[in-house]
C-alpha positions as a printed NumPy array, in Angstrom:
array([[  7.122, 133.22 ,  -4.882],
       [  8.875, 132.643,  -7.94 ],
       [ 11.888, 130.811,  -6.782],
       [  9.599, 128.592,  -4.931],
       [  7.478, 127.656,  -7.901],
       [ 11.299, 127.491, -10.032],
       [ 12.192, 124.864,  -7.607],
       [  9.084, 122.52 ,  -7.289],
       [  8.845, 122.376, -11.345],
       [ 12.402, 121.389, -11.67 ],
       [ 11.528, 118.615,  -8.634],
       [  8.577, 117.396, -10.233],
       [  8.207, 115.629, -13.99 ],
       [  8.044, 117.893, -16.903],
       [  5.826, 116.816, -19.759],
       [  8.927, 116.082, -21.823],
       [ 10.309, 114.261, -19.326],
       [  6.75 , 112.066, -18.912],
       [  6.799, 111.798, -22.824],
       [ 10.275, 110.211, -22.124],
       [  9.027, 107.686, -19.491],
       [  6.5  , 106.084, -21.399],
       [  8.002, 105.672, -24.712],
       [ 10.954, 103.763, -23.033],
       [  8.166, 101.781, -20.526],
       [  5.697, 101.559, -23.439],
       [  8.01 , 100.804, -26.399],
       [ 11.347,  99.93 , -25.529],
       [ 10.087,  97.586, -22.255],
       [ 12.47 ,  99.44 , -20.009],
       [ 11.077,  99.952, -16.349],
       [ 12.192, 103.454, -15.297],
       [ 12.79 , 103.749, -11.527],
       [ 10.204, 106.835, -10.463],
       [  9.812, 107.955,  -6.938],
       [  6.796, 109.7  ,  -5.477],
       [  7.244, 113.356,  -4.405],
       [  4.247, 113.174,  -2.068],
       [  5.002, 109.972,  -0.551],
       [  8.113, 109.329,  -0.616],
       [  7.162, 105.765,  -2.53 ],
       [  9.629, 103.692,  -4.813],
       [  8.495, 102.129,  -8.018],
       [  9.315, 101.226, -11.464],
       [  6.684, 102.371, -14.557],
       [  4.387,  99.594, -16.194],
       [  2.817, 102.045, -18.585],
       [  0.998, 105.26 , -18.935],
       [ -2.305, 106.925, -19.587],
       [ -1.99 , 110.199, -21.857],
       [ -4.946, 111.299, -20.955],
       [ -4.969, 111.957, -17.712],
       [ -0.608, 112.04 , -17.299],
       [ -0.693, 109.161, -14.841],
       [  2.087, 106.596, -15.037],
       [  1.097, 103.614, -13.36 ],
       [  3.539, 101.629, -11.506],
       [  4.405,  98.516,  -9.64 ],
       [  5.635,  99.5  ,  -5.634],
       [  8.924,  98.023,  -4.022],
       [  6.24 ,  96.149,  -1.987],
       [  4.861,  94.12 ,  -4.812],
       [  1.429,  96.751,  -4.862],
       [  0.106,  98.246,  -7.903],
       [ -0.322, 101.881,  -7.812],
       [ -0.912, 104.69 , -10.27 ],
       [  0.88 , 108.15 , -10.258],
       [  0.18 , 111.653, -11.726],
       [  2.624, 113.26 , -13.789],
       [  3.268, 116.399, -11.064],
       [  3.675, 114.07 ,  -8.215],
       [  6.758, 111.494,  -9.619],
       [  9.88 , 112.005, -10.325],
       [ 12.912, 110.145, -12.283],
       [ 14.951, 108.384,  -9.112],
       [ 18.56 , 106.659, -10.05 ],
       [ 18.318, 104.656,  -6.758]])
């Protein structure tokens, strides 16, 4: 049980990692490539809500869309 939960919270986005997203979406007005554990979606960030640790994002398809923190993940491609 533990390696399992070990492996999904290195896979998913950890808060300091989500805190690094949106300062460079939100302040620096760098789009960070994300990609959507669930899904399997492509997108780049637009901007975040704190309060609910979504990240909302605009799809390789043109669609708006808005992720939670657990379910993204940094993607280089």
């Amino acid at each position: 049980m533990l390696a399992v939960r070990a492996e999904g919270v290195s896979e998913t986005m950890r808060a300091n990692q989500y805190n690094s997203v949106c300062y460079r979406t939100e302040q620096r007005d760098e789009p960070v490539r994300l990609k959507n554990l669930r899904t399997g979606a492509r997108a780049v960030s637009l901007g975040c809500t704190y309060e609910g640790e979504t990240v909302q994002v605009r799809l390789e398809n043109g669609e708006l869309d808005s992720w939670q923190r657990w379910e993204c993940m940094e993607s280089n491609n």
